[in-house]
FIGU-236796 format. One record per residue (C-alpha): chain; x, y, z. Coordinates in nm, 3 decimals, padded with zeros to 5 digits, m for minus. Layout:
! FIGU-236796
   chain        px        py        pz
       A         X         Y         Z
...
***
This chain:
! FIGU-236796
   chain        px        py        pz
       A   m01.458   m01.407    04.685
       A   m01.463   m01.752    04.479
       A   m01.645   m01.634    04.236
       A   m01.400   m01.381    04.124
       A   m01.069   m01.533    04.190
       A   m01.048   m01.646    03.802
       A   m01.111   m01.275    03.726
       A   m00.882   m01.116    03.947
       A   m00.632   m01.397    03.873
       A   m00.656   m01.328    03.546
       A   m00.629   m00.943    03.549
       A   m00.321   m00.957    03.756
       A   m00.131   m01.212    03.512
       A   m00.237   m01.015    03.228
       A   m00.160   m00.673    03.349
       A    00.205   m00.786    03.465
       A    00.205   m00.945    03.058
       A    00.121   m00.657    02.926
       A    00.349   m00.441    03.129
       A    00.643   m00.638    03.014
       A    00.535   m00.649    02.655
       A    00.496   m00.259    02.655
       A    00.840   m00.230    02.828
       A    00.977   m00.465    02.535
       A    00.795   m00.214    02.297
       A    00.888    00.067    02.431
       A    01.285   m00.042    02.397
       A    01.237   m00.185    02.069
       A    01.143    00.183    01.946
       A    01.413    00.346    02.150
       A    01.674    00.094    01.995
       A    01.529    00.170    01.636
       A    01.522    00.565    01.777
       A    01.861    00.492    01.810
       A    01.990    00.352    01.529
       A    01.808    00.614    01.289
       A    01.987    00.885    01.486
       A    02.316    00.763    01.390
       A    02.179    00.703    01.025
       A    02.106    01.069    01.031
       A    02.400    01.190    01.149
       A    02.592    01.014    00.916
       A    02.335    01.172    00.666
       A    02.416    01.549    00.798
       A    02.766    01.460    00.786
       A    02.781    01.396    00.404
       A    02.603    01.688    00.369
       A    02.794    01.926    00.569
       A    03.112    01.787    00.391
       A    02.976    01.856    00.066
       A    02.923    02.192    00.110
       A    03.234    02.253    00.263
       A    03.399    02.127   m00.037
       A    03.210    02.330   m00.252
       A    03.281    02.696   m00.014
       A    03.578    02.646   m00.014
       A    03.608    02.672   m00.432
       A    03.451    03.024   m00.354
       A    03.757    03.085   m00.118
       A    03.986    02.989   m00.369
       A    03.834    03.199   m00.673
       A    03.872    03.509   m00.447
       A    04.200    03.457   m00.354
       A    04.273    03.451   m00.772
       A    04.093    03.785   m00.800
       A    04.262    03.894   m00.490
       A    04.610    03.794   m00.643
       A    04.537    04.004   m00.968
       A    04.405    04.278   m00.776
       A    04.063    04.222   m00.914
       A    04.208    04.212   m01.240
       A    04.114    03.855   m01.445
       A    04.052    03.809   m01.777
       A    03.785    03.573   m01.971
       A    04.070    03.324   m02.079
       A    04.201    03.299   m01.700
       A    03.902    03.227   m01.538
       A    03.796    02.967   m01.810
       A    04.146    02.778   m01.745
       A    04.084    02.851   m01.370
       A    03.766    02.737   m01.409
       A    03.854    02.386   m01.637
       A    04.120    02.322   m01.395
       A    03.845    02.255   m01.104
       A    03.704    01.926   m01.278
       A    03.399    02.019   m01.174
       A    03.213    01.730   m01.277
       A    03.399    01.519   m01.090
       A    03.444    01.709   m00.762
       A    03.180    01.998   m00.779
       A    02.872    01.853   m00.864
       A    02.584    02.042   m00.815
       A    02.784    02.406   m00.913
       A    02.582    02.585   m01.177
       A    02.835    02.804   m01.225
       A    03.101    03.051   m01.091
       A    03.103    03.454   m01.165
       A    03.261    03.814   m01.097
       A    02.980    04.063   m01.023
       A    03.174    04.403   m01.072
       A    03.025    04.746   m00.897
       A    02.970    05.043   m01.064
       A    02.721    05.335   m01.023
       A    02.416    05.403   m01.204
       A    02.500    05.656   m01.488
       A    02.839    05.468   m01.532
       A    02.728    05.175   m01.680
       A    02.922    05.227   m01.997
       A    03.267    05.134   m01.841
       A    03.098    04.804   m01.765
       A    02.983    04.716   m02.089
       A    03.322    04.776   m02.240
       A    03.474    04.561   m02.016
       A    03.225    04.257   m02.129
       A    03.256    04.337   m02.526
       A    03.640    04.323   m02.421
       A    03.572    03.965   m02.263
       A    03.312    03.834   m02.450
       A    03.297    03.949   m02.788
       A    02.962    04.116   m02.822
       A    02.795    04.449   m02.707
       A    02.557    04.344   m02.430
       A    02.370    04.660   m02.200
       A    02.343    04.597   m01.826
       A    01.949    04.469   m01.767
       A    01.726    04.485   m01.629
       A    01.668    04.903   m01.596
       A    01.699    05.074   m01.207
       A    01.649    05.339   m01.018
       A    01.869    05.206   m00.747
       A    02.234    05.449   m00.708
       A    02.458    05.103   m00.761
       A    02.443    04.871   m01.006
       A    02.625    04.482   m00.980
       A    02.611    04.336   m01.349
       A    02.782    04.008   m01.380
       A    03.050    04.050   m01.590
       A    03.227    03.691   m01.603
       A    03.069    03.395   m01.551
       A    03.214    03.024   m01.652
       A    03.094    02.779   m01.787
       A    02.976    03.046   m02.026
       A    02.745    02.840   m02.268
       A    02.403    02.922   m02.504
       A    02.189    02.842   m02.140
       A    02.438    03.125   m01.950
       A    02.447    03.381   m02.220
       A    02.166    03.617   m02.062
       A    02.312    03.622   m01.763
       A    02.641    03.811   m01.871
       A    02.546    04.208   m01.804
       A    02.245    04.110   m01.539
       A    02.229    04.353   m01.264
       A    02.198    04.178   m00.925
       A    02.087    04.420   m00.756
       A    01.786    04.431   m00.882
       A    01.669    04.172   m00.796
       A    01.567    04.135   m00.408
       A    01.645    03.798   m00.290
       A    02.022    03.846   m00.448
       A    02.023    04.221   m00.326
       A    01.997    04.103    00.020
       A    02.261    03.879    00.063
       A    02.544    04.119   m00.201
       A    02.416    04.395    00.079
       A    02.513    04.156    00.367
       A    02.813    04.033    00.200
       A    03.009    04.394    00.128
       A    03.023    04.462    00.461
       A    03.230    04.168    00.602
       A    03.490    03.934    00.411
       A    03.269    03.638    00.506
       A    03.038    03.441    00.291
       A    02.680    03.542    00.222
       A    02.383    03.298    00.112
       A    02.068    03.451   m00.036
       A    01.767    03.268    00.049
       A    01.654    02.985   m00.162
       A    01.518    03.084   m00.509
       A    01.400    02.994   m00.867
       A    01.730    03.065   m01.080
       A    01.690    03.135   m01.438
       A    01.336    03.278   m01.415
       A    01.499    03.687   m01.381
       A    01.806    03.538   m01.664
       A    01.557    03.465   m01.971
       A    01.723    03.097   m01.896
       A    01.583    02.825   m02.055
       A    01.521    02.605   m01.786
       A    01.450    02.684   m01.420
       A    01.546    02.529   m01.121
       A    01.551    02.625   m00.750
       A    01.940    02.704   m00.595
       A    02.079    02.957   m00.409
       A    02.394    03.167   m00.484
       A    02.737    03.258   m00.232
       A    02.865    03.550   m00.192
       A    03.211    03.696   m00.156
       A    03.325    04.057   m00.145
       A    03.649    04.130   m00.308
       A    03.758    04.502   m00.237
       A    03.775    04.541    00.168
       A    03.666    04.937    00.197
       A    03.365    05.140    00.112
       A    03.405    05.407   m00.161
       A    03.547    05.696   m00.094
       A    03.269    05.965   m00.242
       A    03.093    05.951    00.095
       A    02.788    05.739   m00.068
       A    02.832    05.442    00.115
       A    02.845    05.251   m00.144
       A    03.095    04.972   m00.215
       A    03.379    04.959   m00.470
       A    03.558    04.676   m00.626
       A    03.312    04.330   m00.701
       A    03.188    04.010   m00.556
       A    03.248    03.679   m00.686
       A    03.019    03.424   m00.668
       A    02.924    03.060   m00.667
       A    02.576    02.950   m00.795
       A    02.428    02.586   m00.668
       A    02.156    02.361   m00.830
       A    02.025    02.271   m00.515
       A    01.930    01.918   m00.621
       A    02.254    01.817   m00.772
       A    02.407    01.947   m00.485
       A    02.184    01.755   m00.216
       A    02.122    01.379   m00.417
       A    02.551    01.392   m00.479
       A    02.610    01.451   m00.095
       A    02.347    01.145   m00.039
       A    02.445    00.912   m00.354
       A    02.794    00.831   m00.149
       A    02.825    00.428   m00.094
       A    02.675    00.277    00.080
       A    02.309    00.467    00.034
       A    02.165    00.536    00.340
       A    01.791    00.437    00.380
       A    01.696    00.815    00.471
       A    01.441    01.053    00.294
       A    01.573    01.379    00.349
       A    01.378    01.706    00.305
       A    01.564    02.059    00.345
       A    01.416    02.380    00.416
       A    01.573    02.712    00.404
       A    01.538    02.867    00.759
       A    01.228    02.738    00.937
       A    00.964    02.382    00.784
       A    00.711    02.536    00.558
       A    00.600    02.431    00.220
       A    00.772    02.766    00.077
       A    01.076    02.745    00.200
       A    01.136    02.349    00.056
       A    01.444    02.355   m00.095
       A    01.525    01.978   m00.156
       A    01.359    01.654   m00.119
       A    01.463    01.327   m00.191
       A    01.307    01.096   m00.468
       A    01.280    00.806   m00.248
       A    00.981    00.768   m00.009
       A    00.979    00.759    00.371
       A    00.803    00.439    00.452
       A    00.471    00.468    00.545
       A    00.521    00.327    00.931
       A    00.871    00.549    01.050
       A    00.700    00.900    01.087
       A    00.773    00.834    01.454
       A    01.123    00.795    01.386
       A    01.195    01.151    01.208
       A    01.501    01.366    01.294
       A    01.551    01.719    01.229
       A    01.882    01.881    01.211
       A    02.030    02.208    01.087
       A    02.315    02.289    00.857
       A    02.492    02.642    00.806
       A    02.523    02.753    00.421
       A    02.746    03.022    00.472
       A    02.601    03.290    00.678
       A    02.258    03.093    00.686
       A    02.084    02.811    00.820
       A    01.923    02.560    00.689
       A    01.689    02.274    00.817
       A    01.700    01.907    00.713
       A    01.419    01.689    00.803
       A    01.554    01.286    00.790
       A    01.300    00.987    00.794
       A    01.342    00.643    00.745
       A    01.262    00.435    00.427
       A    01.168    00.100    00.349
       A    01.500   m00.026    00.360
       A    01.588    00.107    00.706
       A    01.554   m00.158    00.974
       A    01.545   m00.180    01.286
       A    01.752   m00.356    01.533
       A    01.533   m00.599    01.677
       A    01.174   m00.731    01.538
       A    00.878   m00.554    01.640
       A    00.719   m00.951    01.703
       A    00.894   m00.960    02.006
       A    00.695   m00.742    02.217
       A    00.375   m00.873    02.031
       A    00.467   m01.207    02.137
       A    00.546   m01.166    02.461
       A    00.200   m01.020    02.522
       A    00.034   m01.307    02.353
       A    00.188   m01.506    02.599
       A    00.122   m01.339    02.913
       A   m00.244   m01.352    02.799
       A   m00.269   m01.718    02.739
       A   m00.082   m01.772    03.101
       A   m00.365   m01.576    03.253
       A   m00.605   m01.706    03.049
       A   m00.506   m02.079    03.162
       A   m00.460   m01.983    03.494
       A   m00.823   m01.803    03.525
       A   m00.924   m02.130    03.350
       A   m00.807   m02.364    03.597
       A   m00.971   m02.120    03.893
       A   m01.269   m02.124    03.710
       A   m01.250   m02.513    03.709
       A   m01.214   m02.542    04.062
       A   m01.488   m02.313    04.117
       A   m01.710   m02.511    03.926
       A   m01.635   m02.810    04.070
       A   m01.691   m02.697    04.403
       A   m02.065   m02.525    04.293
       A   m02.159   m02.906    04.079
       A   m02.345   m03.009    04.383
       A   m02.555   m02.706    04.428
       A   m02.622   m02.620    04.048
       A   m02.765   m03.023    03.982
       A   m02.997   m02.981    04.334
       A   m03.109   m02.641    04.163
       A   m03.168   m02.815    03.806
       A   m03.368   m03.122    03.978
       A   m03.611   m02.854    04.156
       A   m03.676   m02.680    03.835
       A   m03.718   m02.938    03.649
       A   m04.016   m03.080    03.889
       A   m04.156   m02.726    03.859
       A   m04.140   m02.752    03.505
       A   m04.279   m03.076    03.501
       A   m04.587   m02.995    03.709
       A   m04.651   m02.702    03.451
       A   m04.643   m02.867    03.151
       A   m04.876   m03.127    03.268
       A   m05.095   m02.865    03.381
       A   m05.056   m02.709    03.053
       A   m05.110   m03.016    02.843
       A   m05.448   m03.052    03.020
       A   m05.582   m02.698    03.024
       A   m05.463   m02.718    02.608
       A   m05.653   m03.022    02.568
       A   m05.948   m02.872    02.744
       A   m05.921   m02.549    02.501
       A   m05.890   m02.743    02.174
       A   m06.182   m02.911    02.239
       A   m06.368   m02.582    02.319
       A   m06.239   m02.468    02.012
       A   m06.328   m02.745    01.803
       A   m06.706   m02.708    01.982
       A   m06.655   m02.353    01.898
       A   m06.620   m02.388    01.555
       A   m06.854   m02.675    01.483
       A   m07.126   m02.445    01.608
       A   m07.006   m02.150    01.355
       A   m06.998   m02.365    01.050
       A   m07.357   m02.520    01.171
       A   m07.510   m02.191    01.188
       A   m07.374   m02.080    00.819
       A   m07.459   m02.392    00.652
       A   m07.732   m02.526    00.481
       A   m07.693   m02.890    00.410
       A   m07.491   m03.130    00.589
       A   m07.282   m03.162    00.338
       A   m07.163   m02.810    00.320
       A   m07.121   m02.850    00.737
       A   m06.892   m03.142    00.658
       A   m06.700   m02.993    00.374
       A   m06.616   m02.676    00.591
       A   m06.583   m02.873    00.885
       A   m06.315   m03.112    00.770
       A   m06.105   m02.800    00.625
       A   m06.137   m02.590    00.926
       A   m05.992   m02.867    01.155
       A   m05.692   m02.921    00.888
       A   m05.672   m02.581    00.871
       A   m05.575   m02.573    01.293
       A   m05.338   m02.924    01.212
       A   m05.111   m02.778    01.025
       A   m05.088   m02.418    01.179
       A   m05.010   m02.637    01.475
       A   m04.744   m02.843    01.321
       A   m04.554   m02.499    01.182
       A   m04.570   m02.341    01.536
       A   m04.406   m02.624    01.642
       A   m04.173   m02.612    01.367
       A   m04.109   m02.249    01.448
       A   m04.007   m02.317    01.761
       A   m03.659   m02.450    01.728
       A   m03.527   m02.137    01.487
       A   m03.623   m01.770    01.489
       A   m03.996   m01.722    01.411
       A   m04.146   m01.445    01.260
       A   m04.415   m01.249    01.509
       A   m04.672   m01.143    01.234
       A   m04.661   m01.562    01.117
       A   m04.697   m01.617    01.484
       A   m05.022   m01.430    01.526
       A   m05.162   m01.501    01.179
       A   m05.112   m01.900    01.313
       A   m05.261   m01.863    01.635
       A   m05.527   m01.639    01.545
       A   m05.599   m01.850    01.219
       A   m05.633   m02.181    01.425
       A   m05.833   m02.055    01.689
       A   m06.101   m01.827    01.436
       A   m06.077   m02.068    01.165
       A   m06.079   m01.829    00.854
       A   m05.893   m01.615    00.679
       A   m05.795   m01.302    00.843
       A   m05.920   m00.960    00.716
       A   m05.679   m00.712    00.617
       A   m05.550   m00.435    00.899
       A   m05.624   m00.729    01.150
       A   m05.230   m00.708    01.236
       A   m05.001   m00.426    01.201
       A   m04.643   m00.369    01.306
       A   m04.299   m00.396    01.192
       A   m04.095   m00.759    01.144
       A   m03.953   m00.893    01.462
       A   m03.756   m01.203    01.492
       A   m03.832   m01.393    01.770
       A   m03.613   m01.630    01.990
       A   m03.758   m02.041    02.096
       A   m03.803   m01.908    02.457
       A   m04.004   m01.575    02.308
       A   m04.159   m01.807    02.049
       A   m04.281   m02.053    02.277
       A   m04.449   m01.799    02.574
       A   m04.605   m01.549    02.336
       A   m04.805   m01.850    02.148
       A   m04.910   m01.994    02.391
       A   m05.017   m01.665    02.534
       A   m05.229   m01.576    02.184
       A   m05.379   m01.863    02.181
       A   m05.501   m01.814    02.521
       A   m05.617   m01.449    02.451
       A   m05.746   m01.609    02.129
       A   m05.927   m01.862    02.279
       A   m06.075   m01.615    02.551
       A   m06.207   m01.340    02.267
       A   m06.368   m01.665    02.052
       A   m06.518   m01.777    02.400
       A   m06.624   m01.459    02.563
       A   m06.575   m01.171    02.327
       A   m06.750   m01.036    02.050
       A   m06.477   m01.192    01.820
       A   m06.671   m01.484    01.846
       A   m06.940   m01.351    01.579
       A   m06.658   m01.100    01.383
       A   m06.326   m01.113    01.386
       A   m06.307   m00.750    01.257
       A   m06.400   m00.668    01.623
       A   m06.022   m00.728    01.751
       A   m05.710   m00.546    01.670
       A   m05.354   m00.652    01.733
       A   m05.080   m00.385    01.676
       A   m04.708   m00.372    01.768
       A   m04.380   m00.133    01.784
       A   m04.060   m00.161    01.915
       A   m03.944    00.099    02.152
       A   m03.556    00.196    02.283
       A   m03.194    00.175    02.148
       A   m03.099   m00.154    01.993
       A   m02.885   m00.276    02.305
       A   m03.193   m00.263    02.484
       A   m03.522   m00.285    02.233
       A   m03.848   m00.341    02.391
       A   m04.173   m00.489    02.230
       A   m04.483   m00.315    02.282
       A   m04.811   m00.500    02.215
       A   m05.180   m00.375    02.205
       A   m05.431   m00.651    02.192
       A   m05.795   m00.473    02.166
       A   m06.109   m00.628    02.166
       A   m06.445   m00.427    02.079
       A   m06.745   m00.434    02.026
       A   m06.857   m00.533    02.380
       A   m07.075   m00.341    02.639
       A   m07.102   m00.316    03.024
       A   m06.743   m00.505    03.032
       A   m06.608   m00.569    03.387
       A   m06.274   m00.709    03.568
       A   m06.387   m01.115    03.682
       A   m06.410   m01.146    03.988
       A   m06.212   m01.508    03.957
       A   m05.868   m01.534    03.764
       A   m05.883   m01.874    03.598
       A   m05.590   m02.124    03.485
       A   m05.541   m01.965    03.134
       A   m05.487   m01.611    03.309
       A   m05.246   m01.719    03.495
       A   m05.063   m01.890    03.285
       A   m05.049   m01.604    03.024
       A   m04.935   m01.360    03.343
       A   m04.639   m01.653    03.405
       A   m04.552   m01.631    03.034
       A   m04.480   m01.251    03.020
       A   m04.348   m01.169    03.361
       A   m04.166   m01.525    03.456
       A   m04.017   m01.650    03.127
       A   m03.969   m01.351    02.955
       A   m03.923   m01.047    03.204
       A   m04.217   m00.879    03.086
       A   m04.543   m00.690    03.205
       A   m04.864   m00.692    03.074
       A   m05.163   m00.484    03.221
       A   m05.532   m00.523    03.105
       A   m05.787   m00.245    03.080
       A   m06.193   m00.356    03.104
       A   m06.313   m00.075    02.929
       A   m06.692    00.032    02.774
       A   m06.628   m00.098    02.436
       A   m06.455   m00.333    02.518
       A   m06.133   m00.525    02.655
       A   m05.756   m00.372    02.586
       A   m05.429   m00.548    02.678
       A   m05.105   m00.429    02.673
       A   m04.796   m00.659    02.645
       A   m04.417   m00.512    02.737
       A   m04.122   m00.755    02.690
       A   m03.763   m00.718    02.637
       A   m03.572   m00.825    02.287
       A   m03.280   m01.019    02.213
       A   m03.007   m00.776    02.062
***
């Protein structure tokens, strides 16, 4: 149970931090949910305001009609219309207009009535087969950019027909759905708005078609204008605001504000809905850059920092303790091992000393056989044995940084045979090798060097032995796989006696570096196979 009191200490104290800190987080958002609720509100508000304004202008140009029994003439509604200020107070109204009934066939009565107002013969337009027609037949302001619109029959076109069919039947207001004005006009510029309806005359006609008499008058929005003046109030609020007619789609966008929403407040959104007339709208607010929030985000960040270093330095201090109390047993373990290790090395340093000299024997015996004077025996001699010097001094070398394998071999193999390795000899992919790996596996070729050179048919070729590795498994868990074959050799059997160097190459692989390693005595000759574990 000591040995995991630091953890458990530590898990606690951190799990209690990191509670707090995410109930300090999760305020800190409902505070900020808080405060953007109220910003959007105050948003909405603007908004709603604005458009009551601009209704109720449409209330008041019916009542005019309404007081001239439908009667008005070009010059009234202009002064009507000047007396508004629009600019100042209306902004956002493309214009207001008298849409006057008549049935199809009858069109002529309607076309007097604009050259009487306007000046000019226009025909009602577009052509239609429907039994009513509703050409606009004032319109203010009436400029070069309205013109076409003076004799344009409404009804034919089916967003407007909707809402004029909608609006004749009650005396409330009627929106048509958002659309691109201008574009059914010939205007020169288009823009997206939406138009309010009014019905003047209260009855149906009286031919038994159904159809209405009397007009509508109208107010037509730039939906833009309308929108960014409601906003632009002082102080600005730090909203983006996007509104949709009806439900949130793409198509149905109606207005969106040129400022941003910052990248981080999509949590913070609000949706609300506003009535335009008989319809309603949706308005999606988010926050900005400029919208902050009540308290800093640090706080909770901070707080779990905190908790986390209290653990930490409380798992610490058990960790201390628990240490101190293991000292005792952990130097009594060291001392043992390091007699062990002791006892090894000097066996080692013997058996090495007893090898090298076999080996310089060995080799003293090749280059005697090959040469033909003794100074060709001395020549080779001399370079053979400098040769196995410095291959000794760069194992040594290696043995303090990561060490190549193929090197490794080519060293041990090059000391041991004295010559220069043919080609195929080694084959296999780089691998890196750690001190501890570095250390067991040359010792270990030299011994299985030293063997082949002793015993083997190596000793006359070195062609006769293959080395070959791969690395095997996932690279949290790689695997070296070495094949050490010897051939050449006949009638080949197990020992009967396992000598020092055996051992010591079986301690090497399964003791220092978790390993196995298996030998096969086989009829041409001897085959090892070498398994360790690698270092991620």
């Amino acid at each position: 149970m000591k040995k995991f009191f630091p953890i458990v200490a530590f898990v606690a104290v951190a799990l209690i931090s990191l509670a707090m800190a995410g109930f300090a987080y999760f305020a800190t958002q409902e505070a900020a949910r808080i405060k953007f609720e109220g910003t959007a509100d105050d948003a909405l508000n603007r908004i709603e305001s604005r458009i009551d304004l601009q209704l109720s202008l449409l209330r008041a140009t019916k009542a005019l009609f309404e007081a001239n029994s439908g009667k008005v003439s070009l010059k009234e509604f202009e002064t009507f219309y000047d007396s508004l200020d629009v600019a100042d107070h209306f902004a956002g109204l493309h214009g207001v207009g008298f849409v006057r009934f008549v049935k199809a066939g009858d069109e002529a009565s309607v076309e007097r009535e604009i050259s009487l107002n306007f000046g000019f013969e226009r025909p009602v337009h577009p052509p239609s087969d429907l039994p009513w027609r509703a050409p606009v037949v004032l319109l203010a302001p009436f400029d070069a950019n309205s013109d076409a619109v003076i004799g344009f029959d409404m009804m034919t076109d089916p967003v407007r027909r909707e809402a004029i069919e909608r609006a004749v039947k009650d005396d409330a207001q009627h929106a048509t759905r958002r659309l691109l004005m201008g574009k059914n006009t010939g205007a020169a510029r288009n823009f997206t708005g939406f138009l309010v309806f009014a019905r003047l005359a209260p009855e149906a006609s009286q031919d038994g078609s159904g159809a209405p008499t009397g007009g509508l008058v109208y107010n037509a929005y730039r939906a833009h204008d309308l929108f960014q003046t409601a906003l632009a109030k002082a102080p600005l609020l730090p909203v983006n605001v996007e509104v949709y007619d009806a439900a949130v789609d793409p198509d149905n966008l109606v207005f969106r504000s040129e400022t941003p929403p910052a990248p981080s407040g999509e949590y913070l959104s609000a949706t609300r809905t506003v009535q335009i007339a008989d319809r309603q709208w949706t308005i999606v607010f988010r926050p900005t850059s400029a919208f902050s929030v009540p308290s800093s985000r640090l706080i909770p960040i901070m707080l779990g920092l905190f908790g986390l270093l209290l653990a930490g330095a409380i798992a610490l201090v058990a960790r201390y303790q628990e240490r101190a109390y293991d000292a005792v047993s952990q130097l009594h373990e060291a001392t043992e091992k390091s007699l062990l290790e002791k006892d090894l090395m000097l066996q080692e340093m013997k058996h090495r000393i007893k090898n090298s000299i076999s080996r310089v024997l060995a080799i003293s015996r090749q280059t005697a056989a090959g040469a033909t004077d003794m100074s060709e025996f001395a020549s080779s001699f001399s370079a053979r044995l400098q040769a196995m010097a410095a291959s000794q001094d760069m194992l040594t070398r290696s043995r303090w940084q990561k060490a190549d394998l193929e090197d490794l071999l080519r060293i041990e193999l090059g000391q041991v045979f004295g010559k220069e390795l043919p080609d195929g000899l080694l084959s296999g992919p780089q691998v890196l090798l750690d001190e501890t790996t570095t250390q067991a596996l040359g010792l270990t070729f030299h011994e299985l060097a030293t063997n082949a050179l002793k015993y083997g048919e190596a000793a006359n070729s070195v062609g006769a032995l293959k080395v070959d590795w791969r690395v095997e498994g996932p690279k949290s868990a790689r695997m070296l796989v070495l094949n050490w074959r010897e051939s050449g050799q006949t009638a080949l059997t197990a020992p009967a006696k396992t000598g020092f160097g055996t051992k010591l190459i079986d301690m090497n692989i399964t003791r220092e570096l978790n390993g196995t390693i298996s030998r096969e005595f086989r009829a041409y000759g001897l085959m090892v196979t070498i398994r360790i574990p690698l270092q991620s």
